[in-house]
N, C-alpha and C positions, 0 to 999 in steps of 0.2 A: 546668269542673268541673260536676257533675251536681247536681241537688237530694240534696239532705241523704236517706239510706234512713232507716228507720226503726227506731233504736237501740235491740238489746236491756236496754242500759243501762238507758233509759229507761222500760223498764216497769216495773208498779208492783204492789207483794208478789207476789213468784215464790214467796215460803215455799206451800209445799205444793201448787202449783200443776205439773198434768203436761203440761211441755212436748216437743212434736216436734221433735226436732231435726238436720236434714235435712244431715249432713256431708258432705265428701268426703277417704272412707278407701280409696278406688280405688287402689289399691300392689302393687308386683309381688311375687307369691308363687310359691313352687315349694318343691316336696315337702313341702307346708305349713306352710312357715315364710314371710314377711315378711321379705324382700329389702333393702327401706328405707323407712325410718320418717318421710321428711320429710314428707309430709302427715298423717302422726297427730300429729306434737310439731305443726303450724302447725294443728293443731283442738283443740287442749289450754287454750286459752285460755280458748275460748267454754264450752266444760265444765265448767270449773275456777271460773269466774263462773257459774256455774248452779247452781253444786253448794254455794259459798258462798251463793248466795241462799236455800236450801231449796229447788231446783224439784225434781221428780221427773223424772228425764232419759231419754225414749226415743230414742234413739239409731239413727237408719235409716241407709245410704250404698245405693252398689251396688258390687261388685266386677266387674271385667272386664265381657265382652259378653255372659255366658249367667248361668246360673246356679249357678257356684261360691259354696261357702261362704263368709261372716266370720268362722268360726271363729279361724283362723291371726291375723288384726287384732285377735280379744279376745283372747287371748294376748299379742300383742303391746302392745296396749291397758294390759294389765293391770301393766306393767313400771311404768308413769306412774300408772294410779290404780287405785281399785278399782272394776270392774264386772261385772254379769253378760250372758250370754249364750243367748237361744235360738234354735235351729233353725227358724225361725217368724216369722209375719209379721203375719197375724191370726186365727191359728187360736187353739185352744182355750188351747194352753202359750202362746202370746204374753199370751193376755188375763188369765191365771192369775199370769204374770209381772208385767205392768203392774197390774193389782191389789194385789200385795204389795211393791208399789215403795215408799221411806220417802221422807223428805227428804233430800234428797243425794246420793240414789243414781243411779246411772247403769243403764239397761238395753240393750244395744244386741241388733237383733232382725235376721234374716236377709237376705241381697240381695235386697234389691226387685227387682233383675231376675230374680230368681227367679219372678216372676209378670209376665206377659209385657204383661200390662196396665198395669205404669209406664212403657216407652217408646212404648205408644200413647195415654197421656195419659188412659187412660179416667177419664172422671167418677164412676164407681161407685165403682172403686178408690180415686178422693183421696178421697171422701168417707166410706171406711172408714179410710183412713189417719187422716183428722183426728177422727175418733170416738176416737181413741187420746189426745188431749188437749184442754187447754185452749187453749194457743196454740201459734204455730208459728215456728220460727228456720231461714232459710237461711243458712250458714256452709258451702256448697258451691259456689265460684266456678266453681272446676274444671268444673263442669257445666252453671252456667246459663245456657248457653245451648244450652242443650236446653229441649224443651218436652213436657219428662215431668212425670208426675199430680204427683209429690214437689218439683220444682223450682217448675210453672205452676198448677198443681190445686189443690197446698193450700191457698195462700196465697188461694183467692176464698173460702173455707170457716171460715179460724179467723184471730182477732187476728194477725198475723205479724209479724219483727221481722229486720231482719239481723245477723247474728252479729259479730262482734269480725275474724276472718281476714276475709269478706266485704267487710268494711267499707278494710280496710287495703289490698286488694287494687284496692278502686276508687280511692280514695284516691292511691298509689302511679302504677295508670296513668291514673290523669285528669292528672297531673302530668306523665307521659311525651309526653305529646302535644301540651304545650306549653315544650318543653326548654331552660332556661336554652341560653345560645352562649355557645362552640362546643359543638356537640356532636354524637354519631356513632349512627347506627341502624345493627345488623349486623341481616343477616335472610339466614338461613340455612336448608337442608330442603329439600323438593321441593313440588311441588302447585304450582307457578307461577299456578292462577288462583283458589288462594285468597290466595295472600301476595304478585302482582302490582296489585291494588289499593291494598294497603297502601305498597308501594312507591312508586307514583305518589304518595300523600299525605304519605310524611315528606319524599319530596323538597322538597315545599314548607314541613317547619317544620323541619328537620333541618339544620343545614350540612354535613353527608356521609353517604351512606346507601351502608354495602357489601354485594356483594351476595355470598354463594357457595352450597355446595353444588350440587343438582342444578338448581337453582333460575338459577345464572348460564350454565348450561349454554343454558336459551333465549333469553339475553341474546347471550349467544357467536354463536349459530344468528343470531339478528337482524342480527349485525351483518355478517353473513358469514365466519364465522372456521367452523374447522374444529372440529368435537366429535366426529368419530369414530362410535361407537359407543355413546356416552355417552345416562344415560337424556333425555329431553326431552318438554316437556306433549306429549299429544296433539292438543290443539287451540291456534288461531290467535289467537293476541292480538295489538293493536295498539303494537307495541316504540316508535315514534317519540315520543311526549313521552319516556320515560326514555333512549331514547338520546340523546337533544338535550343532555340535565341536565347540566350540569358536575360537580353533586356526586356524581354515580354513579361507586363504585368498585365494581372488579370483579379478581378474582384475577390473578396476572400469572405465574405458574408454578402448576403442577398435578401431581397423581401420577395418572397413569396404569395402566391394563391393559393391556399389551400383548398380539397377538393370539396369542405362544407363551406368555400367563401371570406373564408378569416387569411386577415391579413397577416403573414408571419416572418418575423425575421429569424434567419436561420444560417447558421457557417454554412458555406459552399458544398463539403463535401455530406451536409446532413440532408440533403435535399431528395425528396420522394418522388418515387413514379408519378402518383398523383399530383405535385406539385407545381405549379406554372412562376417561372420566373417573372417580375415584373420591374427590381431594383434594385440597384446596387445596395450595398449597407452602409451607415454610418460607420464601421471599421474602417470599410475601405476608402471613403472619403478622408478619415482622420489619415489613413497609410498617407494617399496623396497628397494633403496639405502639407504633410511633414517633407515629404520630397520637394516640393514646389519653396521651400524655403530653400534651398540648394541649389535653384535652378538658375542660369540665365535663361532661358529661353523656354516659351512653351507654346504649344500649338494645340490648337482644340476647335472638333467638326463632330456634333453629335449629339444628344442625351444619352445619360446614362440608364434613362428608366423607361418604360412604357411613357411615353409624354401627352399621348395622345389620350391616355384612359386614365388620366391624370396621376398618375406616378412619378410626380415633379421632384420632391423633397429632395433627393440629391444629387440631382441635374444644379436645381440652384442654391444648392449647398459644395455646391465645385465652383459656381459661380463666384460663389460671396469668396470663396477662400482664393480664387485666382487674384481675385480685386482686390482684398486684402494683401497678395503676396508682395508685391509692387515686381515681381519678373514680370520681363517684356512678355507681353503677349496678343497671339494671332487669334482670334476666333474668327468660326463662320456654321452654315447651316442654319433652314428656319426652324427646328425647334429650340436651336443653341439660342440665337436671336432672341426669340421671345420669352426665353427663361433671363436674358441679361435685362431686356428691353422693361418685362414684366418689373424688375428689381432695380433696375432704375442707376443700373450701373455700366452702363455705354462708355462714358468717360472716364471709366477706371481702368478698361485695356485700351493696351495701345492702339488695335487693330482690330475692326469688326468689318470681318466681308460682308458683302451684300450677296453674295453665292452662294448656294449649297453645292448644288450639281457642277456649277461652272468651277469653286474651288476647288472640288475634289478630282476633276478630270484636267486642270492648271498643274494642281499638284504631282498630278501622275503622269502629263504629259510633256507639261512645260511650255504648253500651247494650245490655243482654242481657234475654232473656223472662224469665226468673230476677229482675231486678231489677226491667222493669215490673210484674213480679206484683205484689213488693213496694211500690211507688209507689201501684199502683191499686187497691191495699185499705186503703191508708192516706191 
């Protein structure tokens, strides 16, 4: 477990006092409406204690990779509490805003990626950011690990504090990393050499670590088994400590692309040159539910399928059965999310990170830029 952050709790008369407060309202939108709400209900907290304290609440995030509006998020926002909204970041209507702030009120001010200056960390920009308050709260796990002006900037600049979700979420995976037994790590998705490190380390606290998605596809390759056509890293990783592991499982039926377009399921080792991976099978889902009956503990970052080319089926058919198992459990990743989210079973695990990236580099680090900021101003 980490040293203790530093509890917004803990600070002393917020009445009237304008704090920063750096979310993550990052959620998918289309045709300007907000898609799904799970990271604005899991930032509701840290708000909702601000607003009881008396603080005056400026409200930053960023939305997507450019510069799309928060309009659509105050809107949606507004369903939970009451807040206002401007187009604006530190121009004249931001500071006209934040001037007429009260006690309790909430103001939330336009994507910071909007200015192209918070993902290059410039020091001018945090330092105009933190001219906006008194102190500063990060309650955005989801992103700190990043080493933008709002995540690493502010916090050298003004009093800082971790938020209420931030706090939960370390909490949570500092716990995952040292897992009551038995217990089972799924690690699902592609990018083999960002979630192959990770790998190699729960093998050693994990009693079974399985592996799918595109992700078992270079496992398959190492071992000499046939994958077709199936996607695979482009580069060369050293497969021998995880192939040695006895606790490595790995998919034992698959659904395929066949190369006239039919969709086919087929055991692991019947799989054709021609043939592109897209799914785990219904075997190996049944294999896993069976184990997951046996488990204390399980941790899960991934799809098992192509998720994006809609290859869902037993992504949330892991889902339903985790739900079902009643074992404690960790998820995180956004297409893990929106297969729970989609299904409508949020409240059936224990623990739903709001991070993809940021859980997976927690998990392997034990630490994010985002949290030493906070360590090393306090």
């Amino acid at each position: 477990m980490p040293k203790a952050l530093p509890d917004i709790r803990a600070a002393e008369n917020l009445q009237g006092k304008r704090v920063l407060l750096r979310a993550d309202l990052n959620v998918p939108v289309e045709g300007g409406r907000v898609l799904d709400i799970f990271r604005l209900r899991q930032s509701l907290e840290t708000i909702e204690f601000l607003r009881r304290a008396g603080a005056r609440i400026i409200l930053v995030s960023h939305l997507g990779r450019s510069g799309a509006t928060l309009l659509p998020v105050a809107e949606a926002l507004s369903q939970f509490l009451p807040i206002s909204f401007v187009p604006d970041i530190l121009g004249a209507r931001a500071k006209v805003a934040r001037a007429a702030l009260k006690n309790g009120e909430v103001l939330l001010l336009e994507n910071l990626r909007s200015d192209p200056r918070e993902e290059k960390n410039d020091p001018q920009f945090a330092k105009e950011l933190a001219s906006l308050a008194e102190c500063f709260v990060n309650d955005a796990f989801g992103v700190s690990h990043r080493n933008h002006a709002s995540i690493t900037g502010v916090p050298t600049l003004l009093q800082s504090y971790a938020g209420l979700e931030l706090q939960k979420e370390i909490a949570e995976l500092s716990n995952a990393l040292h897992p009551p037994s038995p217990s089972l790590c799924i690690i699902g998705g592609a990018k083999f050499e960002t979630k192959g490190p990770l790998i190699e380390k729960f093998l050693k606290s994990y009693d079974y670590v399985f592996v799918g998605g595109a992700i078992a596809n270079d496992v398959f390759k190492a071992q000499g088994k046939e994958v077709g056509m199936s996607r695979v890293s482009p580069e060369r990783h050293d497969f021998l400590k995880i192939l040695r592991n006895k606790k490595l499982l790995l998919p034992s039926d698959v659904v395929v692309v066949e190369v006239n377009g039919k969709n086919t399921l087929k055991n692991i080792s019947d799989v054709m040159p021609s043939d592109t991976i897209m799914d785990v099978g219904p075997q190996t889902i049944s294999t896993v539910s069976e184990l997951l009956s046996k488990m204390k503990f399980v941790l899960w970052n991934g799809p098992l399928g192509n998720y994006e080319h809609g290859f869902v089926n037993q992504t949330e058919a892991l889902a339903e059965a985790i739900a079902a198992s009643g074992v404690y459990s960790v998820v995180g990743g956004g297409d893990t999310i929106a297969a729970i989210g989609k299904l409508g079973l949020e409240s059936r695990f224990s623990f739903v990170s709001t991070g993809g990236g940021a859980m997976l580099e927690f998990l392997y680090k034990g630490t994010l830029p985002g949290l030493q900021a906070l360590y090393e101003k306090n």
